[in-house]
C-alpha positions in Angstrom: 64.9 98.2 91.7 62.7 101.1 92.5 64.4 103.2 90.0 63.8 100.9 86.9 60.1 101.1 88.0 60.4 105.0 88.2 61.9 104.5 84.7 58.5 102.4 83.8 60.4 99.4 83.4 58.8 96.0 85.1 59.9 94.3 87.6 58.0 90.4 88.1 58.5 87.3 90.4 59.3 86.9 94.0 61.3 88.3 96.9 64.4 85.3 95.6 63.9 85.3 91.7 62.3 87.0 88.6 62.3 89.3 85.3 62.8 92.7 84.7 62.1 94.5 81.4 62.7 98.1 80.2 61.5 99.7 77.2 63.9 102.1 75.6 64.1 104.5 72.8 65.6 102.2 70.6 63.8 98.9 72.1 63.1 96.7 74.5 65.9 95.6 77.3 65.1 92.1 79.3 66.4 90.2 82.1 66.4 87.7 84.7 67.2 88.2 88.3 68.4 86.3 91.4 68.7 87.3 94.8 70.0 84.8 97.3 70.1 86.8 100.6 73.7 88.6 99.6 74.0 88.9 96.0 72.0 90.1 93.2 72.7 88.3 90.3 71.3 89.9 86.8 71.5 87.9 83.4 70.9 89.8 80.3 68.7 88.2 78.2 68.0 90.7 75.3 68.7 94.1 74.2 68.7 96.5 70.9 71.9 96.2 68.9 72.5 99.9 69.1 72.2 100.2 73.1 76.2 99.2 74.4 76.1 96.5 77.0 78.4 98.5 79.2 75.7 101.3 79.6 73.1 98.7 80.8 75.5 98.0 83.2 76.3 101.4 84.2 72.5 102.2 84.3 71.7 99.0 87.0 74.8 100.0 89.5 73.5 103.4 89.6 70.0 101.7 90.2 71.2 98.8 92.6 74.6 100.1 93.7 77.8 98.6 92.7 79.3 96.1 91.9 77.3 94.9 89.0 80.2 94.4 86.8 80.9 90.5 86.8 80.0 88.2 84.0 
């Protein structure tokens, strides 16, 4: 999650649960967040209509590590 701070994205709640927001080029990308101990769960909640789903993706296992993948 460091790295979407670096990217001056935010990052709110606590240690098991939160939000996460990034601003882009082409707007805003937000989220919610769960971490139960093993798995890091990520919900998209909104994103630009030009920004493909599949690179947010790409852009949080290279943040978080994979897998991220699973909907």
């Amino acid at each position: 999650m460091d790295e979407i701070r670096r990217r001056g994205g935010t990052i709110s709640g606590s240690e098991s649960e939160g939000s996460v927001s990034v601003d882009t080029p082409l707007g805003q990308v937000e989220g919610s967040w769960s971490f139960d101990g093993e798995e890091l769960s990520v919900t998209l909640l909104r994103k630009p209509a030009m920004v493909p789903e599949t690179l947010i993706w790409e852009r949080l296992d290279a943040a978080c590590g994979p897998p991220i993948g699973r909907a």
